[in-house]
C-alpha positions in Angstrom: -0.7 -1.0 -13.2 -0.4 3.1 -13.3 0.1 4.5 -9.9 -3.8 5.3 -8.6 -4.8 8.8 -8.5 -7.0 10.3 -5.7 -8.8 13.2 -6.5 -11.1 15.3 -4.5 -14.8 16.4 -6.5 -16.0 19.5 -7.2 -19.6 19.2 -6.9 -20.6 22.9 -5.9 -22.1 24.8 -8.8 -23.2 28.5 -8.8 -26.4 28.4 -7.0 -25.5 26.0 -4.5 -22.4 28.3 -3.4 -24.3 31.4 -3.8 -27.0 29.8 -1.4 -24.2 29.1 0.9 -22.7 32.8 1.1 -26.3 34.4 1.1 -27.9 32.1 3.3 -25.1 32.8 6.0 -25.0 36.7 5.7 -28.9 36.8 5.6 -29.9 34.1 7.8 -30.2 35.4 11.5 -28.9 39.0 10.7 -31.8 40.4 9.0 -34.5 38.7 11.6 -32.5 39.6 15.2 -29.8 42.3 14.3 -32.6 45.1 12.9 -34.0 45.6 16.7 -30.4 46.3 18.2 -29.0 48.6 14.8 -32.4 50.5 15.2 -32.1 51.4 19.1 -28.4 52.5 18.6 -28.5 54.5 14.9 -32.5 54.7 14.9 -33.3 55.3 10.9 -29.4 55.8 10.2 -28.9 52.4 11.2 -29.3 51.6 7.5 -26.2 53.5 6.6 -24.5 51.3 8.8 -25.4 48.3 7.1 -24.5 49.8 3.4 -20.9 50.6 4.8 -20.3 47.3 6.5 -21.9 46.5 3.2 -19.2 48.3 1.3 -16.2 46.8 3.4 -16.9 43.3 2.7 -18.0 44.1 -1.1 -14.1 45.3 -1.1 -12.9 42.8 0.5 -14.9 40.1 -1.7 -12.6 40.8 -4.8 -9.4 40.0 -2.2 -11.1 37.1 -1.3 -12.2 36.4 -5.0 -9.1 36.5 -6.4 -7.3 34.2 -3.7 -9.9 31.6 -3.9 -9.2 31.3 -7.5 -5.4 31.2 -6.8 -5.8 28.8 -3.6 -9.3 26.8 -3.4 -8.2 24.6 -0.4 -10.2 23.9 2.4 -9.6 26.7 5.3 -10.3 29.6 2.7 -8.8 32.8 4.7 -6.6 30.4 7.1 -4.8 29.3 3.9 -4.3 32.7 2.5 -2.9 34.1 5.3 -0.9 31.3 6.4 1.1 31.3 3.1 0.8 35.3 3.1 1.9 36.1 6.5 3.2 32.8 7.5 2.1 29.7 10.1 1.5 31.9 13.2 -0.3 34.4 11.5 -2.4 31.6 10.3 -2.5 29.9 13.3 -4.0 33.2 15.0 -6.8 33.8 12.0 -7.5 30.2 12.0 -8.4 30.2 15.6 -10.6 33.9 15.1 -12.4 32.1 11.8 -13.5 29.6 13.6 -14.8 31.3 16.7 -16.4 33.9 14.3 -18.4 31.6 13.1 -19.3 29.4 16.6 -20.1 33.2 17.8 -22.6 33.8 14.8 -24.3 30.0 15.5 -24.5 31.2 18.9 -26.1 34.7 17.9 -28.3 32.4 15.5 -29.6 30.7 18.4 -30.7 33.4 20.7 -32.6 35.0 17.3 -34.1 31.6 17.0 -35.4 31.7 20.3 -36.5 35.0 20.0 -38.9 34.4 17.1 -40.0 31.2 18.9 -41.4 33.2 21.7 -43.8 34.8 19.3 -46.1 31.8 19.5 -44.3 29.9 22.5 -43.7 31.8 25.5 -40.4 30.0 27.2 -37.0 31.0 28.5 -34.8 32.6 25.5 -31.6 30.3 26.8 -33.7 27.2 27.6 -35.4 27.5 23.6 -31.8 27.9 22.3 -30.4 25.2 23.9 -32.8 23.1 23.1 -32.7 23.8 19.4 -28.5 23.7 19.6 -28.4 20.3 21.5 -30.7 19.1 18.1 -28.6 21.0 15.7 -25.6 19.6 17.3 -26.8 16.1 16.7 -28.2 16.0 13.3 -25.0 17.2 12.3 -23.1 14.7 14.3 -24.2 11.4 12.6 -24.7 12.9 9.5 -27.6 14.5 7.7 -27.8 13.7 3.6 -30.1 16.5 3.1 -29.1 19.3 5.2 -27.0 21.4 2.1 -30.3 20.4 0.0 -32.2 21.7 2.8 -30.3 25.2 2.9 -30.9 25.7 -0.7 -34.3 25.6 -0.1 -34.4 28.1 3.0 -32.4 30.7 1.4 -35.4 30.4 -1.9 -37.8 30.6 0.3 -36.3 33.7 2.8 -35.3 36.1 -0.5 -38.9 35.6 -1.4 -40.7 36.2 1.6 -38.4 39.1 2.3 -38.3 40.8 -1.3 -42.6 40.7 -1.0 -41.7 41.8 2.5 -39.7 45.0 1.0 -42.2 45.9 -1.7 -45.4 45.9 0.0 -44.1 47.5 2.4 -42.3 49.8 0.8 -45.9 51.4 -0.3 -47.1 51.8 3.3 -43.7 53.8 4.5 -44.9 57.2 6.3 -42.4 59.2 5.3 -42.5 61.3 9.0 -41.3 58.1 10.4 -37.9 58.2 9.2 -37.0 61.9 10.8 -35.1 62.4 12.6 -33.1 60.5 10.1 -29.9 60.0 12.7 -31.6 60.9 16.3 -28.3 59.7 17.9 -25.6 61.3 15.7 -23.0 60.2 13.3 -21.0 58.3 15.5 -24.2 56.4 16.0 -23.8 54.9 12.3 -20.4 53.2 12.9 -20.5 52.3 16.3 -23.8 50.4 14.7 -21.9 49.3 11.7 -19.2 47.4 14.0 -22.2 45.7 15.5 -24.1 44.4 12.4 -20.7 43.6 10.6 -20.9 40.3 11.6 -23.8 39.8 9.2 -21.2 39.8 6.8 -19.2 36.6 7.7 -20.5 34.3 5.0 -18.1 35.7 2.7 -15.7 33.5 5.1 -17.6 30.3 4.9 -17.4 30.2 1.2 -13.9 30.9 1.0 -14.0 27.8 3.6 -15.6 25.7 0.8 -13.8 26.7 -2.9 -11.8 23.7 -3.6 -15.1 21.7 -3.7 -16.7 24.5 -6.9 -17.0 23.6 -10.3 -15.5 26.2 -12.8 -14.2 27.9 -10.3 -13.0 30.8 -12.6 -16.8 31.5 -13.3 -18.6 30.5 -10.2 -16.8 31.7 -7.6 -16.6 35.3 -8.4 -19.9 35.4 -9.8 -21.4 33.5 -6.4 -19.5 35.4 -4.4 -20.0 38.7 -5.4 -23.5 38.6 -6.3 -24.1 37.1 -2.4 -22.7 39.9 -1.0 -24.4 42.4 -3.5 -28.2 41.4 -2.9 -27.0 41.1 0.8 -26.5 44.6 0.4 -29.8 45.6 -0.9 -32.0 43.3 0.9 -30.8 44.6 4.1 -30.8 48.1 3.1 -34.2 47.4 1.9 -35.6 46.0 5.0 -34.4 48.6 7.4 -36.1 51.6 5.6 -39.2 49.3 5.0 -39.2 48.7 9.4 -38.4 52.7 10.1 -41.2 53.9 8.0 -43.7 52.0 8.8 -43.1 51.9 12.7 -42.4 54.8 15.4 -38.7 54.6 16.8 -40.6 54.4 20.4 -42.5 50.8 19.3 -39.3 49.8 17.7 -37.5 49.9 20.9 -39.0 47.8 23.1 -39.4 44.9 20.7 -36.7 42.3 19.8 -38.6 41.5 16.8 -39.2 44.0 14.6 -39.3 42.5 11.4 -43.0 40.5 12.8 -44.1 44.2 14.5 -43.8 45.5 10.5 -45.4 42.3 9.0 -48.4 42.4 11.5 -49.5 45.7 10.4 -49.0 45.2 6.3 -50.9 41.9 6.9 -52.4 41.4 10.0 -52.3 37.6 11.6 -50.5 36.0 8.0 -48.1 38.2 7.6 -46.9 37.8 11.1 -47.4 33.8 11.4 -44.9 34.3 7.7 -42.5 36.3 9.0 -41.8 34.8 12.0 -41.8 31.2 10.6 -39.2 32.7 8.0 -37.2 34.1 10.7 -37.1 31.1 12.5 -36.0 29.0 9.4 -33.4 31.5 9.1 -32.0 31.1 12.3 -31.7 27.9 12.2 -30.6 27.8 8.8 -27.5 30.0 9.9 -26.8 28.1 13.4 -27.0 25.0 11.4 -24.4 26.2 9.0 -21.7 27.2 11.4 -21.8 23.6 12.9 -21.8 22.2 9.2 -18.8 23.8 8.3 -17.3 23.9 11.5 -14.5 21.2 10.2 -13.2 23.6 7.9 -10.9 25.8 9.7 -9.4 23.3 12.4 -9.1 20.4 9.9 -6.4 22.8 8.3 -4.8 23.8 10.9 -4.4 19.8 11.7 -3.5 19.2 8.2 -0.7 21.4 9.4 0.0 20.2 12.6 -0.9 23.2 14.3 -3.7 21.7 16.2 -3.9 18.1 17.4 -5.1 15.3 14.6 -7.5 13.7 16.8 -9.7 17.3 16.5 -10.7 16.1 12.5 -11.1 12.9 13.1 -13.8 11.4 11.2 -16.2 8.6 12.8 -16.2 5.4 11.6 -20.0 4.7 11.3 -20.8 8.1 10.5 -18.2 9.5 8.2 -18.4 13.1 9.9 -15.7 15.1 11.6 -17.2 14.3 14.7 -15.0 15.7 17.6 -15.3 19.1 15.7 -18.6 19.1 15.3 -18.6 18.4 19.2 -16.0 21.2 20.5 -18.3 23.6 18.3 -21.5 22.6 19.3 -21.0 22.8 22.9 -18.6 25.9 22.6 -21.8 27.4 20.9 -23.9 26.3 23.8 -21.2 27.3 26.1 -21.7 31.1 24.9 -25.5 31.6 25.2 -24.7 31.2 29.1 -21.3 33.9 28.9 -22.7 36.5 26.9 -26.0 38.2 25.3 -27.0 38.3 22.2 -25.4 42.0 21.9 -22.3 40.9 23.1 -22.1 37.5 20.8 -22.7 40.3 17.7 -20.1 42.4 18.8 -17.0 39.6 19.2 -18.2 38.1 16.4 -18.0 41.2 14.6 -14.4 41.6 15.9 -13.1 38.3 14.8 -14.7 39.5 11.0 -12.6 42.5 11.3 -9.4 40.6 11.9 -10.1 38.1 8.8 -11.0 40.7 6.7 -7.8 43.0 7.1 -5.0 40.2 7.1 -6.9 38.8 3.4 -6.6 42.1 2.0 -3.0 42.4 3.1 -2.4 38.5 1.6 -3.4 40.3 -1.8 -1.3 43.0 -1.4 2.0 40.6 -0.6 1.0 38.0 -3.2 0.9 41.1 -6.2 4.0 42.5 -4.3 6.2 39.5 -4.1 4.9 38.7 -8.3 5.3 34.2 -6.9 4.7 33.4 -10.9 3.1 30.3 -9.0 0.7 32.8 -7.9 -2.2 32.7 -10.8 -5.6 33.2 -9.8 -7.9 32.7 -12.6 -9.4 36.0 -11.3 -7.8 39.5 -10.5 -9.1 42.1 -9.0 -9.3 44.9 -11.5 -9.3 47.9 -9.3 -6.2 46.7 -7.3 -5.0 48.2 -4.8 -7.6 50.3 -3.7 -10.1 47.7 -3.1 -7.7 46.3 -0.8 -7.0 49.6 1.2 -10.5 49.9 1.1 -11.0 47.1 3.2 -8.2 47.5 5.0 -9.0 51.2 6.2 -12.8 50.3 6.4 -12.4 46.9 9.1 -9.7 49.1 11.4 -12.1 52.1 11.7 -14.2 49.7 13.1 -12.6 48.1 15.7 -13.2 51.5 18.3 -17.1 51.2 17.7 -16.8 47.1 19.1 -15.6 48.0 22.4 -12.8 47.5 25.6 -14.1 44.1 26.1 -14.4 42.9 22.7 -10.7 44.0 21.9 -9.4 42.5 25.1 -11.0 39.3 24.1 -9.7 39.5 20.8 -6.2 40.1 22.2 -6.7 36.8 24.5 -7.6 34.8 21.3 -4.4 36.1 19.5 -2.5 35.3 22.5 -3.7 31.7 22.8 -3.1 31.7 18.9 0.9 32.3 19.5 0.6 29.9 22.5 -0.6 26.8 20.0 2.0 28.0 17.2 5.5 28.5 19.5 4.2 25.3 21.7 2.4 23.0 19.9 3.0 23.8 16.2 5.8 25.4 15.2 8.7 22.2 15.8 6.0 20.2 13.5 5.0 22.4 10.9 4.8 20.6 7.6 3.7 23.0 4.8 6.4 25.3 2.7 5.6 28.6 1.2 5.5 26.9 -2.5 1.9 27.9 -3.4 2.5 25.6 -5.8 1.5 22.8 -3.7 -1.6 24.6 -3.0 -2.7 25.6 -6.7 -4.7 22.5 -6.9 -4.1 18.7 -9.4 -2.7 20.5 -12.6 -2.4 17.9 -14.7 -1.1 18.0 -18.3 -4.7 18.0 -20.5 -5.1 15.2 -23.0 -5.0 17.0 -26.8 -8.4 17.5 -27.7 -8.4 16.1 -31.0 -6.9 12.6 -30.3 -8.6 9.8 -31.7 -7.6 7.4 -28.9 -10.6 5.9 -27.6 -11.0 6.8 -23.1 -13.7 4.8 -21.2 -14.3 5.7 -17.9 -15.6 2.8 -15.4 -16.9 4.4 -12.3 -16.9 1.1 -9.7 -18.3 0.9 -6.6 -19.6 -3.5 -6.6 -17.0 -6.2 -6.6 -19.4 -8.3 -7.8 -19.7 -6.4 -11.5 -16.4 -4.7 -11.7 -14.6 -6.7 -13.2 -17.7 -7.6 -16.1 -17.3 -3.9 -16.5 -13.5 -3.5 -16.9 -13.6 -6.8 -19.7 -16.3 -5.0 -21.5 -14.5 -1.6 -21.6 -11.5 -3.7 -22.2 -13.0 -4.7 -25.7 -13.8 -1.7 -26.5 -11.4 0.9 -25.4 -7.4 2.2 -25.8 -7.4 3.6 -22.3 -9.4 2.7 -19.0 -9.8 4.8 -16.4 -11.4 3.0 -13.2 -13.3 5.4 -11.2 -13.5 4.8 -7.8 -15.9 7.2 -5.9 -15.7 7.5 -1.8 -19.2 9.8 -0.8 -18.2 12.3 1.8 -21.2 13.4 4.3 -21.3 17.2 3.8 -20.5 17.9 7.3 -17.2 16.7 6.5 -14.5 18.3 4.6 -13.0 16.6 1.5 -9.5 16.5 2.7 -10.2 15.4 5.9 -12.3 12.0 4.6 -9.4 11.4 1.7 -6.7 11.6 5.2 -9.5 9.1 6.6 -9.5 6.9 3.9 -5.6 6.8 4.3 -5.8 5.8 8.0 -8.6 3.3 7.5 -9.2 2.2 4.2 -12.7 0.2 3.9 -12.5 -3.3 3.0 -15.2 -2.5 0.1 -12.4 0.0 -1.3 -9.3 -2.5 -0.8 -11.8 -5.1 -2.8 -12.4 -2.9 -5.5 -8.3 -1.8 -5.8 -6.9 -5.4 -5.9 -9.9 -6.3 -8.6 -8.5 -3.8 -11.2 -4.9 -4.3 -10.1 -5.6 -7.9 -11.3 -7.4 -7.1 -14.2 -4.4 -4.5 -15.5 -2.0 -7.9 -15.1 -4.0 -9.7 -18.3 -5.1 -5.9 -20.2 -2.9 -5.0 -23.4 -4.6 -1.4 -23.1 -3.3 1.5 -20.9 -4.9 2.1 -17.5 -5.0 4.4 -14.5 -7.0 4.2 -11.4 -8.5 7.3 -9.8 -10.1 7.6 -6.3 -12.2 10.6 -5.8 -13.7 12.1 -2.5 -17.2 14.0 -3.3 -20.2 14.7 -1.4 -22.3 13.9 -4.6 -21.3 10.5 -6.4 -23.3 11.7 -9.6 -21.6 14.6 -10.0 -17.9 13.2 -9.3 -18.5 10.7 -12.1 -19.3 13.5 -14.9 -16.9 15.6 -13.5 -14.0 13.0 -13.8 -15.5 12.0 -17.4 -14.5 15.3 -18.2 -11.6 16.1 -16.7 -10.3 12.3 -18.1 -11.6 13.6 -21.9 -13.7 9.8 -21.6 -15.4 9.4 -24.9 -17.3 7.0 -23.0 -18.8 5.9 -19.4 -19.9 2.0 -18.7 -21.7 1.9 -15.7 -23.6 -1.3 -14.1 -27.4 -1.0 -14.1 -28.6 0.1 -10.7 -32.3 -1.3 -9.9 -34.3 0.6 -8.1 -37.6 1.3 -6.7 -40.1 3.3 -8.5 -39.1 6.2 -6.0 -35.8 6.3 -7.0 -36.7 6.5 -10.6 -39.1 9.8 -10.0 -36.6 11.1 -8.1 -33.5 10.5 -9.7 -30.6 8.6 -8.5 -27.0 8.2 -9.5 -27.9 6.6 -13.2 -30.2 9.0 -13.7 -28.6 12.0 -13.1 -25.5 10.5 -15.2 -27.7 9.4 -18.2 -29.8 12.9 -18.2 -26.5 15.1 -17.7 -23.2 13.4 -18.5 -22.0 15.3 -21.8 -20.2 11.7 -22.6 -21.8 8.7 -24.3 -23.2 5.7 -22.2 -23.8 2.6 -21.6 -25.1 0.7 -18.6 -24.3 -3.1 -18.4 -26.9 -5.1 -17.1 -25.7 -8.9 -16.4 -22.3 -10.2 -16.4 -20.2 -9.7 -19.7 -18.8 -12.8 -20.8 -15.4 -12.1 -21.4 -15.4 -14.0 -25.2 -19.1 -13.8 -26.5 -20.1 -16.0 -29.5 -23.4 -14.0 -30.5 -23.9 -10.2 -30.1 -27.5 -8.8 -30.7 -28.0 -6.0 -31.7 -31.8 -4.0 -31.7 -31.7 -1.5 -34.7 -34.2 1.0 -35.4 -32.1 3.7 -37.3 -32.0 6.4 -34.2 -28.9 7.9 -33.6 -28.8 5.6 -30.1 -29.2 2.2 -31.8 -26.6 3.1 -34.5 -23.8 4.5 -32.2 -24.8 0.8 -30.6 -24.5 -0.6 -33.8 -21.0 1.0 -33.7 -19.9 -0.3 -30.2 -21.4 -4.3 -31.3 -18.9 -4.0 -34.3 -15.8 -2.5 -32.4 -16.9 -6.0 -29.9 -17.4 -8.2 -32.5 -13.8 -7.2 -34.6 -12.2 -7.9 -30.9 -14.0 -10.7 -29.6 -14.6 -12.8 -33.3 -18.2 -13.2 -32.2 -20.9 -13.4 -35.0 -22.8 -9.8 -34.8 -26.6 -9.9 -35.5 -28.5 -6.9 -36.0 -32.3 -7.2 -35.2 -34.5 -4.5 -36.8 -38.3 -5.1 -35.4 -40.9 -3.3 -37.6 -44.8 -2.7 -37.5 -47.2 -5.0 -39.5 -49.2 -2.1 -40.6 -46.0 -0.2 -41.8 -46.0 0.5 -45.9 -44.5 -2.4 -48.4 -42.1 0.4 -49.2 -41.1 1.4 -45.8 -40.3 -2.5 -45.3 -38.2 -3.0 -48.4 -36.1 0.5 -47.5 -35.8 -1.5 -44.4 -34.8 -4.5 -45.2 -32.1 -3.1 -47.7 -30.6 -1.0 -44.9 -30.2 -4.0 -42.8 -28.2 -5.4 -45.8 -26.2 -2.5 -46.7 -24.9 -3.0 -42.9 -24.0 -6.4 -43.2 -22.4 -5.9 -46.5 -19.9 -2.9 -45.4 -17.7 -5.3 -42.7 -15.5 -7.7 -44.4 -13.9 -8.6 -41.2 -16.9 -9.5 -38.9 -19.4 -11.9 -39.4 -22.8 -10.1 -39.9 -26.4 -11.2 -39.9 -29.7 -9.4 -40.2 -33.4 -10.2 -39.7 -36.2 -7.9 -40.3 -39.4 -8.9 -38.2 -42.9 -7.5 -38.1 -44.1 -7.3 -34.6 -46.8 -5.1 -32.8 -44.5 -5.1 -29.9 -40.5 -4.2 -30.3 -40.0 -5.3 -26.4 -41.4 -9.0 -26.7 -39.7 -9.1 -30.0 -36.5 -8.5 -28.6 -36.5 -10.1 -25.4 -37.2 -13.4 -27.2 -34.2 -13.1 -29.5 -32.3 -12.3 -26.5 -32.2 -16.1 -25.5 -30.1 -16.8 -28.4 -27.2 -14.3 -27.7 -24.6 -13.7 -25.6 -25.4 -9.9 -25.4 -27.5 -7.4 -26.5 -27.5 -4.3 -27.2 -30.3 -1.7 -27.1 -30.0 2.0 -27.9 -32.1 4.5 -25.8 -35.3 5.2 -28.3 -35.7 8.6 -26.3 -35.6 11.9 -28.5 -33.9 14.3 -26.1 -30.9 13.1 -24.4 -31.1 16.0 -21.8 -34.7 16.0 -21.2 -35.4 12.3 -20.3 -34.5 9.0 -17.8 -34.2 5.9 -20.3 -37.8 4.8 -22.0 -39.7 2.0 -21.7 -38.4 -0.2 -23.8 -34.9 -0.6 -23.2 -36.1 -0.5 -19.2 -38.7 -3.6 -20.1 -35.7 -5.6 -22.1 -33.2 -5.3 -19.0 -35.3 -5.9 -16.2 -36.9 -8.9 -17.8 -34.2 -10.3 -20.1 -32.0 -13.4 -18.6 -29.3 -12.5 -20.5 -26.6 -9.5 -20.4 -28.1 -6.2 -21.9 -26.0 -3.8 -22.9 -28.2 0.0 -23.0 -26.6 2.9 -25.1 -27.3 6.3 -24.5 -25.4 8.9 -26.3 -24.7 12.5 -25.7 -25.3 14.6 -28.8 -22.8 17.7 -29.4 -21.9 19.3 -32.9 -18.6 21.0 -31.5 -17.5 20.6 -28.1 -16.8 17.0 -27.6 -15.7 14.1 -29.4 -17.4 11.5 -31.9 -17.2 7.9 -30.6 -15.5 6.0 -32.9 -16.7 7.7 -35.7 
C-alpha cells in the first residue's frame, strides 16, 4: 500500500471569503463607530475613514501577495514570524489576536446599543448577555454559522446601499459646514480611532490556506472587501452629516437610526436598527469563530501551550480557545468603554499592519527563490511605505494609555518567547515548508484511467473499491474528516493524529486490506474540510480522477430539495459519476445494462463493457421503447442494439428491445435476472439538475445492485472516459 496522504480542503470560494473580509470591516463599524468619528472630526470625520481607508488598501496588496506565497492558518502571525523571526511573531500573534477579542468586544457594546432602541436595559448587562450566547453556540459547534454570515453581509450591503441613496437626495447641503469644525488634527486623531474598522483584512489572511484558486480569489476577495469598505463608509458618513445638525448628532450613540427615522419614519428605523443589530452580532460572532486562528499557530509552534487548541472530543471545536476569547471579550466590556475598546484595538491594527508591509519588503529584499506568491504587488515598494508611513502616523492620535498597553502586550509577548518558546521552537526559516502540498501534476494527456472513491461507511467501502478495482488503473481512496468551522484545519488534522476515530482506523485497515489482493496502483488520501462536498470535487481534481464512485446516500425528501453531499457532487463535480447502490459482487455473471442512446446510458454502456472484459460476465443491454413509437424508429432501434453486440469479440453480448409504456417497471423487472445494473442519468443538463425519476425509482426499489452513471460533459478541459 502507498504511504496515505492527508490533505487539508480548500472549500472557500470568492464570495464566501469576500463575505468574510467585508462582513468584519463593516459589521459593527459602520452602526457604532459613526456617533464617536462625528463628535471628534464632525463632517471631516469622513476623511478619516478614506485615509484609514487608504492605509489598509496599501497594505492589502502586502497582505495579498504573502497570502498567495504562504496561505497557512495564522495569516500575519506566519508572515512575520518567517520575516522577522519567532519573537517577532510571537509579539504580533499575541496583538492579532487581542485585536480581534477587542473588536468582538466593541461589537458587543454596539450590539447593545441598537438593542436599547426598542429595549431599554443596561448597555453591559445586554452585552453580556448576548456574549455568554455567542460564546456558547460557538463552543459546541454551529454548522450554519459561516452560512449564516453570508447571508448578514447580503442583507447589510443592501440595506445600507438603499440607505446611501435615498438618502443621499435628502442631504442639506448647509449641514455639512463647517466641513472640519474641530481642525485638521481632528481628521487623524479620528482616523486612529475608526482604524479598527479595518481589521478584517487580518481575519482573511487568518483563513487563506482554506481558498480555492487562491491566485484568483484571494486578491480579487480581498481587495474588492476593502474597496466597497471604502465607499460604503464614506458614503454613509456624508449621508448622516447632511441630513442631521452636528448638535443632534452628538448626543445620540446611534446615528445611523436618527438618519433612517427621518428618510422613513417608523420602517426605516425598525430596518436600520435590526440591521445594525445583525451586524453586531455578525462581527462579535466572527472574532470568537476565528478565534483559534492565531493561538493554534503559535501552538503549532510551541510558543504557547498545546492544551490552548485543543479540540473537544464530542464537539470537534477548539474549545479552550473559544473559552479564553469569550470570556476575555466579556472580561473587557467591564475594563474599558466602548471608546477605549476602539482605540486599543485600533493600536493592535497598527502594529500588524506595519510589521506585514516590512515582511514584503524583506521577502523581495532577501530574493528566497522559495518565495513565489502567485501574486505581486505591482507598485512595490511604495505601497508598502505607504502603509508603513500611514499606520505610524497614527499611533500619536490613539493615545498614552493605548501605547502603554500596547508596550505591556509586547512585553508579555518577549516574556512567552525567551520563557516558554524559544528552547522549543520547531519551525525553520525554509518557506518552503510553508508554500503549501506541491505535488508533481499528473500529465494531462495520459490515458491511464484514475477513480477516485470518496469513503466514509465500512459497510460499502470495500463494494466500492472491488468495483473501481474493475474498472480503473489507479485508485485513490478518499477519506474525508468534516471540520466544524470554528475550528481550524490544522488544528483538527493534529487532532486526528492524537485521537484517531475508530470509524477512520476502520476505514484505513479496509483499503490497506484491499491494496494486499489489487494488481492496480493505489494511494490513500485523508483530507480535513469544513464542507465534505466540496473536498471530494476538489481532490477529484487535484487527483486528475476521470471518475468518482460514490455509495448512494438515501435520504429524506428534505435533503433532496435542499441538497446534500450526492447532490452537490452529481450537480457540480466536472468528473464523471457513478453512485453504487447495493453491494458489488466481486465476480458478477450478468451485467444489465438500460440503453436509450443518451450520452449517460452510452458512457454506461462503456463502463458495463470495461466490467464485463474484466470480470468474463455475459453483458446485456436492455433498450425499452414506446408502443406508440414508429415501425421505423423500432427497426433503427433494434439494429443499433445489434450493431453493439456485434463490435465486441471478446465479451459476450446480448440485446432485447421491449415496448413498454413505462421504462422504470420495465427495468426493475429485468433487474431480478442480473447481477448489476446499470442506468445512465436520462437528465439533459448535467449542471442544472439532481438525478431524474427514473434512475431514482430503479435504485430505491430494485433488490439488486444498481449502478447510476452521471457524466460531466466538457469539449476541452478534461478528459474522455475510456473513450
Amino acid at each position: 500500500m502507498n504511504k496515505t496522504q492527508q490533505r487539508l480542503g480548500r472549500s472557500l470560494g470568492f464570495f464566501p471569503v469576500f463575505a468574510i473580509g467585508t462582513g468584519t470591516m463593516i459589521g459593527a463599524g459602520i452602526f457604532v463607530l459613526p456617533s464617536i468619528a462625528i463628535s471628534t472630526a464632525g463632517p471631516a470625520a469622513v476623511l478619516s475613514f478614506i485615509i484609514g481607508g487608504l492605509i489598509t488598501l496599501a497594505t492589502t496588496f502586502s497582505v495579498v501577495e504573502l497570502a498567495t506565497g504562504m496561505p497557512q492558518a495564522g495569516g500575519s502571525y506566519y508572515f512575520i514570524s518567517r520575516a522577522l523571526g519567532p519573537m517577532f511573531g510571537t509579539i504580533i500573534g499575541l496583538g492579532a489576536w487581542l485585536s480581534l477579542v477587542f473588536k468582538g468586544s466593541f461589537a458587543l457594546v454596539g450590539l447593545a446599543e441598537y438593542l436599547n432602541v426598542f429595549f431599554s436595559m443596561p448597555i453591559v448587562i445586554a452585552a453580556f448577555g448576548v456574549g455568554i450566547i455567542l460564546l456558547l453556540i460557538n463552543y459546541r459547534g454551529a454548522k450554519s454559522s459561516g452560512s449564516l454570515q453570508n447571508i448578514i453581509v447580503v442583507g447589510l450591503i443592501l440595506i445600507l446601499l438603499v440607505f446611501t441613496i435615498r438618502g443621499s437626495a435628502m442631504i442639506d447641503k448647509k449641514l455639512l459646514k463647517p466641513f472640519m469644525p474641530y481642525g485638521v488634527s481632528s481628521v487623524f486623531e479620528t482616523t486612529g480611532i475608526i482604524f479598527i474598522s479595518y481589521l478584517g483584512i487580518v481575519k482573511l489572511a487568518a483563513i487563506s490556506e482554506e481558498v480555492k484558486d487562491p491566485s484568483k480569489n484571494i486578491p480579487r476577495a480581498f481587495l474588492g472587501s476593502v474597496i466597497l469598505v471604502i465607499l460604503i463608509y464614506g458614503g454613509i458618513i456624508i449621508t448622516v452629516n447632511g441630513m442631521v445638525s452636528l448638535e443632534s448628532l452628538l448626543n445620540t450613540n446611534t446615528p445611523l437610526v436618527y438618519a433612517a427615522t427621518i428618510m422613513a419614519g417608523t420602517p426605516g428605523r425598525i430596518i436600520i436598527t435590526i440591521a445594525g443589530f445583525f451586524a453586531t452580532v455578525s462581527t462579535a460572532n466572527a472574532a470568537i469563530l476565528s478565534s483559534s486562528r492565531f493561538p493554534f499557530a503559535m501552538a503549532r509552534d510551541n510558543l504557547l501551550p498545546r492544551s490552548l487548541v485543543e479540540i473537544h472530543k464530542k464537539f470537534q471545536t477548539p474549545y479552550r480557545a473559544i473559552l479564553v476569547t469569550g470570556v476575555t471579550m466579556l472580561g473587557l466590556l467591564i475594563l474599558f468603554d466602548v471608546e477605549q475598546l476602539a482605540k486599543l484595538g485600533s493600536t493592535f491594527n497598527v502594529m500588524v499592519f506595519v510589521l506585514v508591509n516590512f515582511s514584503v519588503l524583506i521577502y523581495r529584499k532577501s530574493k528566497n527563490p522559495d518565495y513565489a506568491p502567485s501574486f505581486k504587488d505591482p507598485f512595490y515598494p511604495f505601497t508598502q511605505i505607504i502603509g508603513i508611513v500611514g499606520s505610524l502616523l497614527l499611533l500619536p492620535s490613539l493615545g498614552v494609555f493605548s501605547m502603554v498597553f500596547a508596550l505591556v502586550v509586547i512585553i508579555i509577548g518577549i516574556f512567552l518567547y525567551v520563557f516558554t518558546g524559544r528552547d522549543k521552537i520547531e519551525f525553520n526559516y525554509s518557506i518552503q515548508s510553508y508554500l503549501g502540498e506541491g505535488e508533481v501534476p499528473i500529465d494531462i494527456h495520459s490515458e491511464e484511467k484514475r477513480i477516485l472513491v470518496p469513503i466514509s461507511n465500512p459497510d460499502n467501502e470495500e463494494d466500492l473499491l472491488y468495483l473501481a478495482d474493475r474498472l480503473g488503473d489507479m485508485i485513490i481512496g478518499l477519506n474525508v474528516v468534516k471540520v466544524p468551522e470554528q475550528t481550524a484545519l490544522n488544528a483538527a488534522r493534529e487532532c486526528y493524529h492524537d485521537s484517531k476515530s475508530k470509524d477512520c482506523k476502520i476505514l484505513e485497515k479496509v483499503f490497506s486490506e484491499w491494496t494486499e489482493v489489487t494488481s492496480h496502483r493505489q494511494k490513500y488520501v485523508i483530507t480535513f474540510d469544513h464542507d465534505v462536498s466540496n473536498a471530494i470535487m476538489e481532490q477529484s481534481e487535484k487527483e486528475k480522477a476521470n471518475l468518482i464512485i460514490m455509495g448512494w446516500q438515501r435520504g429524506n425528501r428534505l435533503q433532496y430539495a435542499i441538497g446534500g453531499i450526492t447532490h452537490k457532487i452529481l450537480t457540480n463535480a466536472k468528473t464523471h459519476i457513478a453512485v453504487l447502490k447495493g453491494h458489488f459482487t466481486k465476480d458478477p455473471k450478468k451485467i444489465l445494462v438500460a440503453y436509450d442512446g443518451k450520452h449517460n446510458s452510452r458512457y454506461g454502456l462503456f463502463l458495463g463493457k470495461r466490467l464485463a472484459l474484466n470480470t468474463g460476465a455475459t453483458l446485456k443491454v436492455l433498450r425499452v421503447i414506446n408502443p406508440d413509437t414508429s415501425e421505423e424508429e423500432k427497426k433503427y432501434a433494434l439494429e443499433e442494439l445489434k450493431e453493439i453486440a456485434e463490435m465486441e469479440e471478446n465479451i459476450d453480448v446480448q440485446y432485447e428491445l421491449l415496448e413498454k409504456y413505462s421504462p422504470t417497471d420495465a427495468i426493475l423487472e429485468a433487474t431480478n435476472d442480473s447481477d448489476l445494473t446499470i442506468v445512465g442519468d436520462s437528465s439533459k443538463r448535467f449542471k442544472r439538475n439532481f438525478l431524474s425519476t427514473l434512475p431514482q425509482r430503479v435504485a430505491s426499489h430494485s433488490k439488486k445492485p444498481i449502478l447510476i452513471i452521471k457524466r460531466y460533459q466538457s469539449s476541452t478541459k478534461y478528459l474522455r472516459f475510456f473513450e
